[in-house]
N, C-alpha and C positions, 0 to 999 in steps of 0.2 A: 402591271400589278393592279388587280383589282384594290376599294375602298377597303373591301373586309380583310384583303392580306398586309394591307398598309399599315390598316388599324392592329392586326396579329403584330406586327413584325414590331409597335412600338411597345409592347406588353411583353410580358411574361409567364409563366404559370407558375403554380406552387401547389401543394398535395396536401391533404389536411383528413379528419376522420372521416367527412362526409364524400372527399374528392378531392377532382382538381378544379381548382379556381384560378382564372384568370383577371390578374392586377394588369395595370398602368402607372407606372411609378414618374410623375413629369415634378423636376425639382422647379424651385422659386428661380424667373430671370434673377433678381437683386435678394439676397441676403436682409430680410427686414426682423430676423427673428423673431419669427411667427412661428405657433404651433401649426402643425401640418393640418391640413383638411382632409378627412375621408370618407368618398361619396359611394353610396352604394344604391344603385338605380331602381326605381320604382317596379310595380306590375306593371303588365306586363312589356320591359323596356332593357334595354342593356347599355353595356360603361361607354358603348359608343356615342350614345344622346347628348353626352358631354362632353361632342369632341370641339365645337362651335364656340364652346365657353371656358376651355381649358385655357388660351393664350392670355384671357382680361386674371383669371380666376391665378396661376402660377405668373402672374408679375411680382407677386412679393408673396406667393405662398407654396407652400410642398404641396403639390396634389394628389392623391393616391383614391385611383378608380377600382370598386371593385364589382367583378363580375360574379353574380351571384351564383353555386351549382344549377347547372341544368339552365341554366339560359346562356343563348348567343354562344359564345366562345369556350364557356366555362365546361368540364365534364357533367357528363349526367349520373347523376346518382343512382344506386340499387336500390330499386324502387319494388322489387321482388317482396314478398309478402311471404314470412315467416313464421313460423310457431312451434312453442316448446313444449314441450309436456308440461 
């Protein structure tokens, strides 16, 4: 299994007005009741940049990576060019 089916295989997708978007849902090792963290990755960079930092980053917090449309993993949006009367 290649890095990027790894990376697929620990995510998810979900569907939204613009697409589909690709999360990473990795809960807290220990319960510290913390609000969850949710990282959403720079230009031009995807949720996998944070895969190095996820194990310090989920010892005591929810971490929820997301992949922005149209990059890495996530759907590409209709980018088609419209007009109405």
């Amino acid at each position: 299994m290649t890095v990027l089916e790894e990376w697929r295989a620990r995510g998810a997708f979900t569907n939204n007005d613009v697409g589909e978007i690709f999360y990473v849902d990795v809960p807290a090792q220990t319960d510290a009741g913390l609000d969850p963290i949710l990282i959403i990755h720079g230009y031009p960079s995807c949720s996998y940049d944070w895969v190095n930092t996820l194990p310090t980053l989920s010892q005591r917090l929810r971490v929820v990576l997301l992949e922005l449309p149209g990059f890495a993993l996530a759907g590409r949006p209709d980018t088609r060019a419209t007009s109405r009367p």
